[in-house]
Every structure is written in structure tokens, then in C-alpha cells.
C-alpha positions as CSV (number, residue, x, y, z in Angstrom):
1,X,60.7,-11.8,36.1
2,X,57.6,-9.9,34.8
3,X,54.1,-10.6,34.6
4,X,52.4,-9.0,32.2
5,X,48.7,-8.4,30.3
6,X,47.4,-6.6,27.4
7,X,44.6,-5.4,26.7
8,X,42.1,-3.4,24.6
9,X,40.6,-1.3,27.2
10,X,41.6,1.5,28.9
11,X,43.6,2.8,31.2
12,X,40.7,3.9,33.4
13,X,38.5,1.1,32.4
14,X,41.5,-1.2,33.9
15,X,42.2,0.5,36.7
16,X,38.4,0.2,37.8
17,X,38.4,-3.5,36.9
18,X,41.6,-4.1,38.8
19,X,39.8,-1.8,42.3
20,X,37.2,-5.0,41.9
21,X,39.5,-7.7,40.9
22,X,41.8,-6.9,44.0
23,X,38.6,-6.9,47.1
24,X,36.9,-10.1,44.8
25,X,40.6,-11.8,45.3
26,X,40.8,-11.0,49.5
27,X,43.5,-8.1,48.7
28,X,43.7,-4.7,49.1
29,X,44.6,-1.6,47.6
30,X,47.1,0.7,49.8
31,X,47.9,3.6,47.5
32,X,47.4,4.2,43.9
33,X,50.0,6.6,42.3
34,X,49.4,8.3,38.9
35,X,52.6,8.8,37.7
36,X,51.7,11.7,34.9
37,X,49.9,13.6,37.6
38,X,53.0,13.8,40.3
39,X,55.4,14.1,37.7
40,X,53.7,17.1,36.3
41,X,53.1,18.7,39.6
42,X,56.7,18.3,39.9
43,X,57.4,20.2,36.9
44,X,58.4,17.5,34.6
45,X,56.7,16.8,31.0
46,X,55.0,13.1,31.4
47,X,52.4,12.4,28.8
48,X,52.3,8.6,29.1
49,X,49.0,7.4,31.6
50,X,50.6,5.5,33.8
51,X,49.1,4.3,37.5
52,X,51.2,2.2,40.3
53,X,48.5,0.2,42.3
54,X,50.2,-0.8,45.9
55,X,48.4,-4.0,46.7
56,X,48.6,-6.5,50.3
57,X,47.2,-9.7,51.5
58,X,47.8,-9.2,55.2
59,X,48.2,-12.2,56.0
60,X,50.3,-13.5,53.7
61,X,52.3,-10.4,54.5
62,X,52.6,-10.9,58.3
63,X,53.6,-14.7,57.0
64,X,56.7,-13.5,55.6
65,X,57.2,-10.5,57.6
66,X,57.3,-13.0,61.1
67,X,60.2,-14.6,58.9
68,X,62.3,-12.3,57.6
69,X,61.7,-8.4,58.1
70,X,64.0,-7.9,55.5
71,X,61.4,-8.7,53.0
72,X,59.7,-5.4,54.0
73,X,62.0,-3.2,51.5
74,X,59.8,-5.3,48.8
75,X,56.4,-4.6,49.9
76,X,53.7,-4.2,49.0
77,X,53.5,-5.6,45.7
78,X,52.7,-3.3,42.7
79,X,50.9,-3.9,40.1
80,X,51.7,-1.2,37.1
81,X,48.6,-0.4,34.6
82,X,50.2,1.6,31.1
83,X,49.8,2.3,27.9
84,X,52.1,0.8,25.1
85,X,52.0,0.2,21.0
86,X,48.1,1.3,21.4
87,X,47.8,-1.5,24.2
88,X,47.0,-0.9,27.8
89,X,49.6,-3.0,29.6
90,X,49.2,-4.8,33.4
91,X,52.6,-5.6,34.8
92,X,54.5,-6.5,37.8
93,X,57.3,-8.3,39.2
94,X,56.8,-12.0,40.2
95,X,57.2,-12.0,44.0
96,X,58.5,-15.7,43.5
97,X,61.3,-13.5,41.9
98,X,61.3,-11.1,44.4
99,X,61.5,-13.2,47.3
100,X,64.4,-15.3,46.0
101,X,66.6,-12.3,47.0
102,X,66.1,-12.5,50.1
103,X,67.5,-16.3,50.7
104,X,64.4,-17.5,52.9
105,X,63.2,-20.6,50.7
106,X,61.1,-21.7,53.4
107,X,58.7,-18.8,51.7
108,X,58.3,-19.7,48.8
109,X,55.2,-21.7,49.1
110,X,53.8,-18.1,50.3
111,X,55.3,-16.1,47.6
112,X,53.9,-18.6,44.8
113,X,50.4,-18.2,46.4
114,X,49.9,-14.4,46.4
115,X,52.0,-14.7,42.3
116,X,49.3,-16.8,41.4
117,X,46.2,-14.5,43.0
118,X,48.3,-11.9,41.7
119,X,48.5,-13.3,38.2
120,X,44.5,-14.0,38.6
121,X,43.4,-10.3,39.5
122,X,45.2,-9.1,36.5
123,X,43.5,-11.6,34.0
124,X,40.4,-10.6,35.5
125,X,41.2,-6.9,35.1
126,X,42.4,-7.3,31.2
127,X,39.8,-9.3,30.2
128,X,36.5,-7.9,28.6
């Protein structure tokens, strides 16, 4: 359900490499959320770095959008960089995963492609 990456650098450090990892790979960020900083300013105690990077492949989302708009309550995909056991962790659900809750199997050509550039920005942002 979950693909995930360790790593020894840091948060920041990955979040950078991930900014390059996503424009090298024909993606895109859309938002970046910092979950420590908007829980804080919502008066709640969050000490854990946490960042929530909304990423799109036009394209490939117009693909599946033109098929089933339903899909739309699942995008963009997210790609979640934390720290864990002294690790900085890259995660996200597989949108092969995602996309077989929808019941549109003639998609999942499309949802395998942008798992596997998915799977292949986050290797590149992980590794040293």
C-alpha cells in the first residue's frame, strides 16, 4: 500500500532534493504543507518535522480525470517527507492502490506509470 525510503539526510536536505527530483521527472509541485508549522499556528504542540509535498503530472492527470472524475477526491498525489528512529522517511500511497478503489481498470496502465516515476523521484531524493 506504502511506498517508502529512508534516509540519512535531512528533512530539509530531502525536501530540496525531492523540489529537483519532481521538475527532473516532468512533475510538479502544487503545495507543500509543513505540518509542525500549521499545527502550531493552530495552537497545537507538534514537534515532529513533517512536510506533505502535493505533486501532478498533468497529463497523466487529465488521462484519468477524462475517465472517471471520481478519481479527483485522490489527487494530487502526496508524497510525505518525516523523521522516524533517527531516519528521515519518504512515503506515499501507491496510486496503483489508490486507483483500484475507484473500479476503472482500464487505468491502471496510467496509475502504474506515474507509481513508477513516483517511486523514482523519491530514490532520487533519498539517495546521497
Amino acid at each position: 500500500m506504502l511506498i517508502k525510503f529512508s534516509t540519512d539526510k535531512t528533512v530539509t536536505d530531502v525536501a530540496a532534493a525531492l523540489q529537483t527530483a519532481v521538475q527532473a521527472n516532468h512533475f510538479g509541485v502544487m503545495q507543500v504543507h509543513n505540518l509542525k508549522e500549521t499545527m502550531t499556528k493552530k495552537g497545537v504542540a507538534f514537534d515532529r518535522e513533517c512536510l506533505i509535498f502535493e505533486v501532478c503530472q498533468p497529463q497523466q492527470a487529465k488521462k484519468v480525470l477524462d475517465e472517471n472524475m471520481s478519481v479527483s477526491t485522490a489527487l494530487p498525489c502526496r508524497i510525505a517527507i518525516y523523521e522516524e528512529g533517527g531516519k528521515t522517511i519518504l512515503a506515499t500511497l501507491k496510486p496503483t492502490t489508490l486507483l483500484a478503489m475507484f473500479n476503472t481498470p482500464q487505468l491502471e496502465g496510467v496509475a502504474q506509470e506515474v507509481e513508477d516515476t513516483i517511486a523514482k523521484i523519491m530514490k532520487e531524493a533519498a539517495c546521497p
